[in-house]
Each structure stands twice: as C-alpha cells, then as structure tokens.
Z-matrix of the N, CA and C atoms (Angstrom, degrees):
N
C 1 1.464
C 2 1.516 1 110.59
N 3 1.326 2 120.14 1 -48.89
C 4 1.519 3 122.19 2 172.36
C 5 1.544 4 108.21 3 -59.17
N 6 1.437 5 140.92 4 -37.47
C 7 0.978 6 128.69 5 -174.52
C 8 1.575 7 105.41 6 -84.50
N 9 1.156 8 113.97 7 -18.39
C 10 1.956 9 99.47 8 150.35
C 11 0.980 10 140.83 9 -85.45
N 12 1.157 11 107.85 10 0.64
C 13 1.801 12 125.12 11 -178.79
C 14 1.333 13 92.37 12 -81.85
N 15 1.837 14 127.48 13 -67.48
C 16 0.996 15 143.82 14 175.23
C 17 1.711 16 115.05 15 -25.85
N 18 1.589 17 111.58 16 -43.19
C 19 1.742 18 124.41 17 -165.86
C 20 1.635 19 83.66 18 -74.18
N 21 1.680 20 105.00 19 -59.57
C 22 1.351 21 102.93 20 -157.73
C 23 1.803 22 125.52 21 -60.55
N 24 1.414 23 96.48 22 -9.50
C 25 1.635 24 113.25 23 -163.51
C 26 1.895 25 92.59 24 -87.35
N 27 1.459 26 115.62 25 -39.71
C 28 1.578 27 142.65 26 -179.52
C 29 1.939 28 113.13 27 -57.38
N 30 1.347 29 92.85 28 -55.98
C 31 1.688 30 111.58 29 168.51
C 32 1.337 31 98.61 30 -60.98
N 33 1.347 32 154.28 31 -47.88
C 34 1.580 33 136.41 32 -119.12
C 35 1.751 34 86.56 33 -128.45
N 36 1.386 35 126.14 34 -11.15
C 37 1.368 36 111.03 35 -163.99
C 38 1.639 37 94.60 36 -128.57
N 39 1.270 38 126.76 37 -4.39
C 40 1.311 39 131.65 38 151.12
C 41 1.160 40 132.74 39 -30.63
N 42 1.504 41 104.05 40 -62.87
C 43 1.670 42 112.57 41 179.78
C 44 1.207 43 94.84 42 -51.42
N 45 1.374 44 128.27 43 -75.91
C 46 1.538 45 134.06 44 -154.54
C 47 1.293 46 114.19 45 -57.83
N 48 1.062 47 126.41 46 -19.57
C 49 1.658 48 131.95 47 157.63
C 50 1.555 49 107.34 48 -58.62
N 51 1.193 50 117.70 49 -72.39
C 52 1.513 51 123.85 50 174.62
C 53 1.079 52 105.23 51 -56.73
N 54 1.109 53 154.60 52 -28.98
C 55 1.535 54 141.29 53 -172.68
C 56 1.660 55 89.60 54 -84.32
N 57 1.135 56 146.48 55 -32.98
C 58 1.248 57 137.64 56 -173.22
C 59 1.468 58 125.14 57 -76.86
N 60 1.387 59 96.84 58 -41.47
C 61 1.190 60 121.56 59 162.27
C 62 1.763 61 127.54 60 -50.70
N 63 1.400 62 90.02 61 -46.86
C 64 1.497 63 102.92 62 170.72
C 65 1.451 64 127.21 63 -63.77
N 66 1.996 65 101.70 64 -38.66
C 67 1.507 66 95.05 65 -168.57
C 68 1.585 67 111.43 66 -80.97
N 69 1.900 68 107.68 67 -17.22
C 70 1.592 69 116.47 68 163.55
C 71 1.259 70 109.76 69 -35.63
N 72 1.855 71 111.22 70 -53.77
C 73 1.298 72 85.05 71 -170.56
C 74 1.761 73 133.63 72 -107.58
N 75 1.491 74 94.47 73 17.36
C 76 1.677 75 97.19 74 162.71
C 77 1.367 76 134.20 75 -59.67
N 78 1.277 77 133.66 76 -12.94
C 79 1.411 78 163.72 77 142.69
C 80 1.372 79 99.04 78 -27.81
N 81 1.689 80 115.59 79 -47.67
C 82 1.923 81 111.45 80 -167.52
C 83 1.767 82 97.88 81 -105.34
N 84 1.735 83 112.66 82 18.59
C 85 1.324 84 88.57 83 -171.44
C 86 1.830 85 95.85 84 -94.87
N 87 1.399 86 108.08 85 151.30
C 88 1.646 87 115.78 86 163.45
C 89 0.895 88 118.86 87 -104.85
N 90 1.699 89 138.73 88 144.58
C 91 1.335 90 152.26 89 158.90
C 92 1.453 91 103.17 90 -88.09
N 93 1.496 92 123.83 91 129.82
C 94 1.410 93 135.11 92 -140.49
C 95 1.517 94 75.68 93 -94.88
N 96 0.922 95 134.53 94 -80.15
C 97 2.020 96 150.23 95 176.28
C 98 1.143 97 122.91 96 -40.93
N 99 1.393 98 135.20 97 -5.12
C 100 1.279 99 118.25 98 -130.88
C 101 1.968 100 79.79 99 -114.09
N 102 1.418 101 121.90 100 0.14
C 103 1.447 102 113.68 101 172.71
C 104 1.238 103 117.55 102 -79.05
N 105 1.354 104 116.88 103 176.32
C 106 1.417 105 112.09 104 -140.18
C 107 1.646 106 91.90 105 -101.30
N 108 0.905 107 123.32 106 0.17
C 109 2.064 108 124.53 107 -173.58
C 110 1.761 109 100.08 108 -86.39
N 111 1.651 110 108.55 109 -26.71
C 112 1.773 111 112.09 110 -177.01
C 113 1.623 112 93.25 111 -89.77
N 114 0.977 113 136.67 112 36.09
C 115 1.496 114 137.89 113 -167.75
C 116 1.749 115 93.51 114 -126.01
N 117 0.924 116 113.46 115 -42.39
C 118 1.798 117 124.15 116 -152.92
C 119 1.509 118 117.87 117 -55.37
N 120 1.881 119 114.72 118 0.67
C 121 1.400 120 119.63 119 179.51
C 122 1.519 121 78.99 120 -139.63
N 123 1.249 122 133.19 121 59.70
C 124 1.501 123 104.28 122 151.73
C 125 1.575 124 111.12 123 -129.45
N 126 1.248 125 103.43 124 36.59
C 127 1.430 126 126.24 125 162.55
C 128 1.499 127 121.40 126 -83.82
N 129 1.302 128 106.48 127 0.96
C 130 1.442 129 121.47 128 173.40
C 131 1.463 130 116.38 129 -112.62
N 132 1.248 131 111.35 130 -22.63
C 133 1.994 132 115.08 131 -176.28
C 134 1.598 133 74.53 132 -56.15
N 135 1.595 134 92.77 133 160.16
C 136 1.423 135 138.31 134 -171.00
C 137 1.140 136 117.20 135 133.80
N 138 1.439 137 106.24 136 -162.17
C 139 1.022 138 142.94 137 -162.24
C 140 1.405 139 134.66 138 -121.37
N 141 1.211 140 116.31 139 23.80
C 142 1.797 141 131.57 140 -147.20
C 143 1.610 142 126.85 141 -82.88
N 144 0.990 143 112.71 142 151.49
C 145 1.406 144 136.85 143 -161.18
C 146 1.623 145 92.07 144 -109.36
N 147 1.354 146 128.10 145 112.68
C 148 1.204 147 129.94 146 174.94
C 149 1.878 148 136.53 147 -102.39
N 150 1.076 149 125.93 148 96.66
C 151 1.236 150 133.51 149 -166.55
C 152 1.537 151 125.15 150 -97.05
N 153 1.394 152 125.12 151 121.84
C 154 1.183 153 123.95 152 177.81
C 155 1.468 154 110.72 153 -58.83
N 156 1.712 155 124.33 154 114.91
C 157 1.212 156 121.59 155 -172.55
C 158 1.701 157 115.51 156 -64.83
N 159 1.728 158 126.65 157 4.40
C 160 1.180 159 111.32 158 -165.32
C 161 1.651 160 91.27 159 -110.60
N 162 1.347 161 133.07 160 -19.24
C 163 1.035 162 116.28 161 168.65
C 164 1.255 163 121.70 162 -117.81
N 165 1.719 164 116.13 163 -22.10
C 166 1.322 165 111.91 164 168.39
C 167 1.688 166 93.72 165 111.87
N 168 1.454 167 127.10 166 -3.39
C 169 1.413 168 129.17 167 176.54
C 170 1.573 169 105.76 168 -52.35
N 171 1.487 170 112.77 169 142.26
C 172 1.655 171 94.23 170 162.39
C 173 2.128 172 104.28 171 -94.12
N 174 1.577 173 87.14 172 136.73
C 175 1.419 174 107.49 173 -176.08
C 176 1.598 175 125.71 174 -83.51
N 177 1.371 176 100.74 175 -34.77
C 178 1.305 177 114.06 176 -179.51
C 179 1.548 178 114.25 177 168.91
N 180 1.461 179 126.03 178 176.35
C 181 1.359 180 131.60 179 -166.61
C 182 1.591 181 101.63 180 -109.06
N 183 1.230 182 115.97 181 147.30
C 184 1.636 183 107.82 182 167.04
C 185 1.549 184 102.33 183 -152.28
N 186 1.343 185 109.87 184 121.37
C 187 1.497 186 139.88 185 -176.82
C 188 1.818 187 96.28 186 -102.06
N 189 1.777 188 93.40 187 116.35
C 190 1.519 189 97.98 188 -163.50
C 191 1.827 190 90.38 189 -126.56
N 192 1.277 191 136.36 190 129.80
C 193 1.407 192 146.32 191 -166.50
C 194 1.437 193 123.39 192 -151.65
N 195 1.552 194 100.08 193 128.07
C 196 1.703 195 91.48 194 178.49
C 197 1.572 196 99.74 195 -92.12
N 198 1.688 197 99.07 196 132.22
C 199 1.663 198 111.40 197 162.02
C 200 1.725 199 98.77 198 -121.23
N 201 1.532 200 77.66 199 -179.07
C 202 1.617 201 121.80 200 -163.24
C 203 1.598 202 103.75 201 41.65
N 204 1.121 203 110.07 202 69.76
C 205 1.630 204 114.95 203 164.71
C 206 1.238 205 117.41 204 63.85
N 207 1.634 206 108.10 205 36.18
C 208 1.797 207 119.13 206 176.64
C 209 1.668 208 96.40 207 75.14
N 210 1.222 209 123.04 208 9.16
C 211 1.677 210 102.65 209 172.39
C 212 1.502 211 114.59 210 -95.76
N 213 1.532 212 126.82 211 25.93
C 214 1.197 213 134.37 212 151.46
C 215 1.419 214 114.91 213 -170.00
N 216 1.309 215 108.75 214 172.48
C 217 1.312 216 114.66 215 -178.00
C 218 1.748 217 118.94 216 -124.49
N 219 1.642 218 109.97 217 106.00
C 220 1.181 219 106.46 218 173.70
C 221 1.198 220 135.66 219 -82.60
N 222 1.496 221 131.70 220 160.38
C 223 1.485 222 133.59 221 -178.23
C 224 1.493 223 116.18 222 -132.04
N 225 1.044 224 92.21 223 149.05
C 226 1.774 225 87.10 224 174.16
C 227 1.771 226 103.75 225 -146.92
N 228 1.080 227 100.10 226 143.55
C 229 1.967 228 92.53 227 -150.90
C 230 1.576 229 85.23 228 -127.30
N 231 1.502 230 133.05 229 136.99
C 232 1.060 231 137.47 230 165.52
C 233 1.622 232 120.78 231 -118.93
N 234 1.222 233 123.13 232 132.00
C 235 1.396 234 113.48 233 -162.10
C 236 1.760 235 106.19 234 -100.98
N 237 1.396 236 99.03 235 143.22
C 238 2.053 237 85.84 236 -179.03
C 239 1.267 238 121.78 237 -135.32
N 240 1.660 239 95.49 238 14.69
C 241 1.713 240 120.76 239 162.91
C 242 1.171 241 91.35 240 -148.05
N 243 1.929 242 94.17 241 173.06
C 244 1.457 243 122.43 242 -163.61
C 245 1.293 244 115.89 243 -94.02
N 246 1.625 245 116.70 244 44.69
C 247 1.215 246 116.59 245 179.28
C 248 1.415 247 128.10 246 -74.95
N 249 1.497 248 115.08 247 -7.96
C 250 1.589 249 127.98 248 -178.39
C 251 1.930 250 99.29 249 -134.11
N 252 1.272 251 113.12 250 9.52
C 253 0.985 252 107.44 251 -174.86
C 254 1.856 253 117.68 252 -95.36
N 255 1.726 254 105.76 253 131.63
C 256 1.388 255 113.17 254 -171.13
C 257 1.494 256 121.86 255 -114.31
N 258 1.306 257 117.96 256 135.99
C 259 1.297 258 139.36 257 -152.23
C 260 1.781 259 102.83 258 -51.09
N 261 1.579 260 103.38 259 -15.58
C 262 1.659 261 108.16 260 179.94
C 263 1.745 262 122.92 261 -88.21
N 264 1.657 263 97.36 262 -6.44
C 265 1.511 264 100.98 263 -146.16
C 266 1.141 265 81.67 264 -136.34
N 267 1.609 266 112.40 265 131.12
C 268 1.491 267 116.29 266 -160.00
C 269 1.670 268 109.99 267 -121.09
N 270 1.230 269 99.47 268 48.56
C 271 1.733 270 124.28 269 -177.86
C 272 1.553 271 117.54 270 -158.03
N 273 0.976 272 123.57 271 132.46
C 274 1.490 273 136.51 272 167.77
C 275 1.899 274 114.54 273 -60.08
N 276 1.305 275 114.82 274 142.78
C 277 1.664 276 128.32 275 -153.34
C 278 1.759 277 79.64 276 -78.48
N 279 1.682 278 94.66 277 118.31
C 280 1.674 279 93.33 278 144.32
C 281 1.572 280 100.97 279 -120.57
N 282 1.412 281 121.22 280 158.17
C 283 1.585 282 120.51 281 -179.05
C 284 1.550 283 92.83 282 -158.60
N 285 1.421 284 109.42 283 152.22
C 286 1.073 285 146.04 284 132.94
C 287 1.313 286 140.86 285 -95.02
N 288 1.835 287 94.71 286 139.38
C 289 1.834 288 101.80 287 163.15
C 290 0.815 289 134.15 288 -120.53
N 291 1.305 290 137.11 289 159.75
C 292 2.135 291 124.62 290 146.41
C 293 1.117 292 121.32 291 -112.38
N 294 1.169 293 110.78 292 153.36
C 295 1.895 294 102.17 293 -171.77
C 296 1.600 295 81.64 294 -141.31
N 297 1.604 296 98.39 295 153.14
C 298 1.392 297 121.63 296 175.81
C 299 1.769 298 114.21 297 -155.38
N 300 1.221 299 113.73 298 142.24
C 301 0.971 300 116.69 299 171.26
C 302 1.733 301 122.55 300 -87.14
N 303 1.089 302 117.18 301 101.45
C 304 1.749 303 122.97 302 166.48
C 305 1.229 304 135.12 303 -60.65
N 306 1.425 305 124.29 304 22.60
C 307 1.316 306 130.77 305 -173.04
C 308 1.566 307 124.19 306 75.02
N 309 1.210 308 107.47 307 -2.37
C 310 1.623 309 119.87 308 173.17
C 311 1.908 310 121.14 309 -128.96
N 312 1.568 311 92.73 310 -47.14
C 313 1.456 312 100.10 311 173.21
C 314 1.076 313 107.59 312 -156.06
N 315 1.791 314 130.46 313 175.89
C 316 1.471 315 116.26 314 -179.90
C 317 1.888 316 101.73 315 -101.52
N 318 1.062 317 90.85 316 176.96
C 319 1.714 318 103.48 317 -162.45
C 320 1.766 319 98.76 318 -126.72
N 321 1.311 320 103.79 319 127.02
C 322 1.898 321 83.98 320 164.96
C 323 1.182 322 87.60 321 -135.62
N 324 1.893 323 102.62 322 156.27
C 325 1.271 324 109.73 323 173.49
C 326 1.563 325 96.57 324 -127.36
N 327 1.625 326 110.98 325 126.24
C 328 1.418 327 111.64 326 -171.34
C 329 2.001 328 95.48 327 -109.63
N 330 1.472 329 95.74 328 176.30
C 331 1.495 330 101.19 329 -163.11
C 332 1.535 331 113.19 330 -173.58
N 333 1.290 332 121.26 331 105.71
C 334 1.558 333 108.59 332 -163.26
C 335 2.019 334 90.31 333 -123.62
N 336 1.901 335 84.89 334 -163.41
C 337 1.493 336 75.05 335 -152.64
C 338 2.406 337 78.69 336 -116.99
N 339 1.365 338 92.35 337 39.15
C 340 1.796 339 98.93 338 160.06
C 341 2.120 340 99.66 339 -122.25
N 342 1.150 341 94.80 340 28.01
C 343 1.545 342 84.94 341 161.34
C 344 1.450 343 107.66 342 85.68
N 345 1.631 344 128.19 343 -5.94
C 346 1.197 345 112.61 344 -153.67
C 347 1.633 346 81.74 345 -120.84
N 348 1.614 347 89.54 346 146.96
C 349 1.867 348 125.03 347 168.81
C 350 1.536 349 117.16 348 -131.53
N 351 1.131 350 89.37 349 135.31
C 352 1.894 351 104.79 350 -167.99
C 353 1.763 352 97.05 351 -127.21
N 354 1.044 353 106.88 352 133.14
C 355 2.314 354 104.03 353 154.14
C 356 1.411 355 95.58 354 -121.57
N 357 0.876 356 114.14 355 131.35
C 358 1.890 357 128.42 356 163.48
C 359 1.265 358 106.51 357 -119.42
N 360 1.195 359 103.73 358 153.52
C 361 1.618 360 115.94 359 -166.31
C 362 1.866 361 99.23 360 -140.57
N 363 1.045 362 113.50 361 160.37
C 364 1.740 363 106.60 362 -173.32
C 365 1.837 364 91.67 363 159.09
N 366 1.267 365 82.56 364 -147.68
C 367 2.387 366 113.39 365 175.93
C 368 1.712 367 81.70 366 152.53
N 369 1.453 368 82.90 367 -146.08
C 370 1.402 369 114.47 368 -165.56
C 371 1.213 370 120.29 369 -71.15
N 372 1.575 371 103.53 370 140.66
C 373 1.779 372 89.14 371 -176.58
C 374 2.003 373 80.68 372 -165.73
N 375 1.361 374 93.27 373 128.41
C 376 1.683 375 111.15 374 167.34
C 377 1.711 376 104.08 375 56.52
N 378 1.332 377 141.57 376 31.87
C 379 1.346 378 119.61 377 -168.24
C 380 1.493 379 118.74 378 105.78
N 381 1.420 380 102.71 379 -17.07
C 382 1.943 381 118.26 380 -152.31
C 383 1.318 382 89.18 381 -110.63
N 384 1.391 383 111.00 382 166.32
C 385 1.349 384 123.30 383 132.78
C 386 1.723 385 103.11 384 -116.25
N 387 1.440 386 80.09 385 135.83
C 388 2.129 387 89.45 386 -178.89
C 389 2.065 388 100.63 387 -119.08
N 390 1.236 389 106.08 388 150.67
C 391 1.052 390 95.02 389 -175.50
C 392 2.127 391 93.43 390 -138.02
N 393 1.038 392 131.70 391 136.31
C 394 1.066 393 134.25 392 -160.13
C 395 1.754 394 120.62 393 -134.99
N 396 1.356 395 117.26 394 135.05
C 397 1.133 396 104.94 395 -171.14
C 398 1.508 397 115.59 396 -95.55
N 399 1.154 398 132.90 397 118.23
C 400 1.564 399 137.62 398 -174.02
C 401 1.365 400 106.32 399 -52.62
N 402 1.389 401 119.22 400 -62.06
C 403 1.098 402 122.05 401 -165.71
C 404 1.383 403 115.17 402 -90.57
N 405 1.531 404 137.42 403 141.35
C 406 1.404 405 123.10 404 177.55
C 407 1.653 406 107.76 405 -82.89
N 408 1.856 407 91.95 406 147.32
C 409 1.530 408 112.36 407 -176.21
C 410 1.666 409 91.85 408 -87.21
N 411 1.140 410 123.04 409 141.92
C 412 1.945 411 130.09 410 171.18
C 413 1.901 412 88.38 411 13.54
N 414 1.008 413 104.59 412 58.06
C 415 2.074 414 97.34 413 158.60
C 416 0.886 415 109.44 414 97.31
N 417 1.502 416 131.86 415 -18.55
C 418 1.568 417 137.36 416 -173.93
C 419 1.276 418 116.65 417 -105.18
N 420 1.489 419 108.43 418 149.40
C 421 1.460 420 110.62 419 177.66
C 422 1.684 421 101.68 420 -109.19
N 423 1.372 422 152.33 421 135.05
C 424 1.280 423 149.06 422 176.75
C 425 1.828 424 110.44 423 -102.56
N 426 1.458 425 109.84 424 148.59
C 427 1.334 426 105.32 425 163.06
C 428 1.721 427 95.22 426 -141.58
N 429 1.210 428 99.61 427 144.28
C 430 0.971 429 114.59 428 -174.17
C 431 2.221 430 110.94 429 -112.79
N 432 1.384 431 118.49 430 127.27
C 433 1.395 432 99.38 431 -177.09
C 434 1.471 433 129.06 432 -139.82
N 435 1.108 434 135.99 433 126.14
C 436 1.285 435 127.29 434 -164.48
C 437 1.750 436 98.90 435 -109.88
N 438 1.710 437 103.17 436 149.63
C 439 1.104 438 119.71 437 176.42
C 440 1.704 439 113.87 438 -143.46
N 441 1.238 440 131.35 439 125.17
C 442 1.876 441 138.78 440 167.68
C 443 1.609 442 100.96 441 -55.18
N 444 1.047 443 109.00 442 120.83
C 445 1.646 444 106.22 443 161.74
C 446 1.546 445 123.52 444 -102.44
N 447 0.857 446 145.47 445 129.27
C 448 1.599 447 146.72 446 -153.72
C 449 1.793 448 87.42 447 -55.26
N 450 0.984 449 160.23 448 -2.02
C 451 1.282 450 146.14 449 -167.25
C 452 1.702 451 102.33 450 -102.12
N 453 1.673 452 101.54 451 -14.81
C 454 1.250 453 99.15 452 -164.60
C 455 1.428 454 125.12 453 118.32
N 456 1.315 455 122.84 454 -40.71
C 457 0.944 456 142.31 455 -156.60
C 458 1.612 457 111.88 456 -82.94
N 459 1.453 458 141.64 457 167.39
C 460 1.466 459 128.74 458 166.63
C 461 1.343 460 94.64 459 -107.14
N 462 1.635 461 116.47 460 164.17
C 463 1.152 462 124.89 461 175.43
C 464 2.114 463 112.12 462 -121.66
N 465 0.846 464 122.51 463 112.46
C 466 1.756 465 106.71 464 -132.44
C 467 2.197 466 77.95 465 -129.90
N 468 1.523 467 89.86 466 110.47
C 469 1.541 468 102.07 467 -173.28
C 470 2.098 469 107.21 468 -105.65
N 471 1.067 470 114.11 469 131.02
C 472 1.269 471 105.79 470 173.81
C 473 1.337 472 127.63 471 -129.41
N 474 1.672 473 140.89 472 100.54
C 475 1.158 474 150.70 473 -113.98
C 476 1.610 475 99.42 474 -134.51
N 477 1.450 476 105.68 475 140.30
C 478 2.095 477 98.25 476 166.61
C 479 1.574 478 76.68 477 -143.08
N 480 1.341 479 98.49 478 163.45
C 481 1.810 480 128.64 479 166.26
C 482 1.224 481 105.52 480 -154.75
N 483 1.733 482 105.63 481 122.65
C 484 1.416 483 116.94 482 162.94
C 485 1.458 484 119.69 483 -32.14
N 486 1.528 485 123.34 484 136.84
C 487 1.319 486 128.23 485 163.90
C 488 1.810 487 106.66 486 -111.71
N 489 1.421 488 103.73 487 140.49
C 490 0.854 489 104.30 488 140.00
C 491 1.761 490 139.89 489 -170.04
N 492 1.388 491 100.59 490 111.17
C 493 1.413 492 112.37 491 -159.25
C 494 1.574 493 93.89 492 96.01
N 495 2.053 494 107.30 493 -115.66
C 496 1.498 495 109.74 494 -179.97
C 497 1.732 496 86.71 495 -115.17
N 498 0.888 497 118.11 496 55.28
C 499 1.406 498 117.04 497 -174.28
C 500 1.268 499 94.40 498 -121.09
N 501 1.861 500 141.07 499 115.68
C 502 1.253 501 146.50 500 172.79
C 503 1.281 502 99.00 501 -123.64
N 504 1.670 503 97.14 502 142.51
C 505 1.295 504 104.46 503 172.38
C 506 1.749 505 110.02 504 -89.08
N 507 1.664 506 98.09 505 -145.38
C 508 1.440 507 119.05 506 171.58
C 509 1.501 508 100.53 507 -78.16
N 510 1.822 509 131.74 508 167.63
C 511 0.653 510 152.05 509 113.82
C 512 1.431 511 138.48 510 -26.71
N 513 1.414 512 136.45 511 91.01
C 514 0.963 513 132.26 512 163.00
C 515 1.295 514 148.84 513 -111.80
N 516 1.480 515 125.98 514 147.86
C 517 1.338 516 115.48 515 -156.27
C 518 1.657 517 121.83 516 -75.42
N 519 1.007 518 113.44 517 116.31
C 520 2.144 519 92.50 518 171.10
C 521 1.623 520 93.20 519 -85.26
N 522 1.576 521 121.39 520 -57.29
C 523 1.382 522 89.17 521 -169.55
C 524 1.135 523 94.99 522 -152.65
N 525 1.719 524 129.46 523 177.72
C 526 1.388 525 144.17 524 -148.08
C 527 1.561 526 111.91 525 -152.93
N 528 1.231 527 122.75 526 107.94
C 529 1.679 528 101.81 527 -144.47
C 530 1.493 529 79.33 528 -150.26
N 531 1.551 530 109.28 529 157.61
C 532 1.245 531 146.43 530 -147.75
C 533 1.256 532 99.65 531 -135.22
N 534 1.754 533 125.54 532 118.73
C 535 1.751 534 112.41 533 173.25
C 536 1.121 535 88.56 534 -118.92
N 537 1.731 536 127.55 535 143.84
C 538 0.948 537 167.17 536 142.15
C 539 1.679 538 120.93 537 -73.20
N 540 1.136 539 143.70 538 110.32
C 541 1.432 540 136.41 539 136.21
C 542 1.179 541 109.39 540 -17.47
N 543 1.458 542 123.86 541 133.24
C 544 1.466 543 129.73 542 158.75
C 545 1.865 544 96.92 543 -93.64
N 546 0.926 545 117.05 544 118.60
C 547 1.730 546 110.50 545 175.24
C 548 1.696 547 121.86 546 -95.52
N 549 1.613 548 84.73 547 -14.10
C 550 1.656 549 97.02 548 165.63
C 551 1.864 550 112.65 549 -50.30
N 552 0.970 551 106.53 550 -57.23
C 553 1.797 552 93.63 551 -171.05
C 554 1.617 553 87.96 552 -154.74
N 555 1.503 554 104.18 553 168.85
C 556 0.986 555 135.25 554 179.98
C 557 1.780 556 119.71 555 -110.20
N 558 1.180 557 113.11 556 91.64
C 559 1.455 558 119.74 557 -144.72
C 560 1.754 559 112.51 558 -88.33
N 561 2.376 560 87.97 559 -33.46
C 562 1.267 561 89.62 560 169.11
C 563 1.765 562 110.77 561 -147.23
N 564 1.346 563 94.62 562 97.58
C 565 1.553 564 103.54 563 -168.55
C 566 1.312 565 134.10 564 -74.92
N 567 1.190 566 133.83 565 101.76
C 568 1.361 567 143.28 566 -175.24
C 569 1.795 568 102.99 567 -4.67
N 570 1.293 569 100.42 568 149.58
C 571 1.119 570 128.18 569 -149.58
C 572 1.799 571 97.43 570 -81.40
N 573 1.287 572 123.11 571 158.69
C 574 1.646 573 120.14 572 161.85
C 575 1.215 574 111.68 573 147.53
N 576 1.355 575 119.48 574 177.70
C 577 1.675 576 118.02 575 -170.76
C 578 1.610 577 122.96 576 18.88
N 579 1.358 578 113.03 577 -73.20
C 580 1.022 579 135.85 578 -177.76
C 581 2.517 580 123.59 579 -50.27
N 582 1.679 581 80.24 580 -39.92
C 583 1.350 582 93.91 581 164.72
C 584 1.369 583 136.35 582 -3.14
N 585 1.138 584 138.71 583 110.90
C 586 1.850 585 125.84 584 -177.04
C 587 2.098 586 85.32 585 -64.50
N 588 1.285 587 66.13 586 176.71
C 589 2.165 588 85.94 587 -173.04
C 590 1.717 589 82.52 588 -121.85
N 591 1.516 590 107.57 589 86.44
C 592 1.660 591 98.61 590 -174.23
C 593 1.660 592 83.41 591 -144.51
C-alpha cells in the first residue's frame, strides 16, 4: 500500500515539475525569423485581386503567405485572362513561388504550370522591392518590382531586356499590375499557432 501511495504521490507532482522546468527554459528558446530584415516582403501577404494598371481589367488572383514560421514567403498566382496564354497550351498560367531571405538578399524561385522557371535575387532598393534575375532566361535578363502605394494597394512591375554578351538592350514591359485586397475572405491567412510542422 505505501509503495502505491508513493507511485501515486510521483504521477500527480510530475507534471508540475516539468511544466516548471519547461517554462525555465523558454527564456533560451529562439525564433529563427522572427527579426526584423525576414519581415521586409511581407507587405505583400494577402489576399489580392489583380488588375492590369492600363485598363483596369481584372488579370488574375494572387494568394501571397508567410510559411514555415515567417522563414519564407509563399505565392500562388492564378491567371483569369490570356495574358501569358499560348496558342499550343490549352490552359491559362497558374504558378507558384517562395522567396526567402539568406542573410544577404532574398532569393525567389518562381514556377508555373507553362513550363517556365525564374530565381531572382534582389530586397530593397529606393522604396521598392526589386527582385532580379542573375542568370539570363533564352537572352534575357528579368527584374521583377514591387512598390506600397498610399491607397494601400501594391503596384507590381515586370521587366526583361535583351542580353547580349555586355550588350543590353532597352527595358521592356510584360506587364503592369495593380493589387487590390480581396476583403471578401481570407483564403490564405498568415501563418501561427495553428501552423502544420511541415
């Protein structure tokens, strides 16, 4: 009987040891992201409604989210005209990205479902975020750039110029786009508590 009193006295005062133990040591725990330089593109998470700025068409949807504990930023881009769309391919461009910052600059690696892959590398520059491709795609170099407009809104510019050798051309536009908040729903909601452990 004493040596169950003893188990039962062992079981019941356990937790509270470990729970004490534990909160000692939350004090030494670190959040890998949680500084303020992995912050510098999350002026884009949302939820957005996307518009060609020259006529005001809506172009497509883009669901923008920080995962794995703010150490990147995902996208998922849906197209709802035929602005990338080719006479061979009998579906409209959806693509995804992730972007992360590496301790020097951020990196994105984009990826759609017309075959095409881009990495740009860049951050901040003048007000902007510019994101730039190192290597040329078939001859081209791309920059890609985001800007906040006092209305709220992003203003999201996307640029290639022929390379060749050290020979650059002009700048040209593929497209000129307008982000909007969707306020209807929240499709992809910032990351926390709740999080998969993936």
């Amino acid at each position: 009987m004493k040596k169950l009193f003893i188990l039962l006295l062992m079981l019941t005062t356990a937790p509270a040891f470990i729970q004490v133990s534990h909160a000692q040591d939350i004090g030494n725990l670190v959040v890998p992201c949680a500084v303020p330089f992995y912050r510098e593109f999350d002026f884009t998470v949302g939820d957005w409604q996307v518009y060609h700025k020259s006529t005001g068409k809506l172009a497509g949807y883009d669901r923008i989210g920080r995962t794995l504990r703010g150490c990147a930023i995902q996208q998922s881009w849906i197209s709802l005209d035929d602005h990338f769309s080719s006479e061979y391919v009998p579906f409209r461009m959806n693509g995804k990205s992730l972007t992360a910052f590496d301790g020097s600059k951020w990196i994105q690696f984009w990826v759609d479902n017309q075959a095409g892959v881009q990495v740009l590398k860049g951050g901040p520059e003048n007000e902007k975020f510019v994101l730039r491709s190192e290597e040329n795609v078939g001859g081209f170099e791309y920059m890609l750039t985001w800007q906040r407009q006092e209305d709220g809104t992003l203003l999201n510019v996307h640029q290639r110029r022929q390379v060749d050798g050290d020979i650059k051309g002009d700048w040209e536009l593929l497209y000129e786009w307008v982000y909007v908040k969707n306020l209807n729903q929240n499709l992809f909601p910032e990351d926390g508590e709740n999080e998969d452990n993936d």
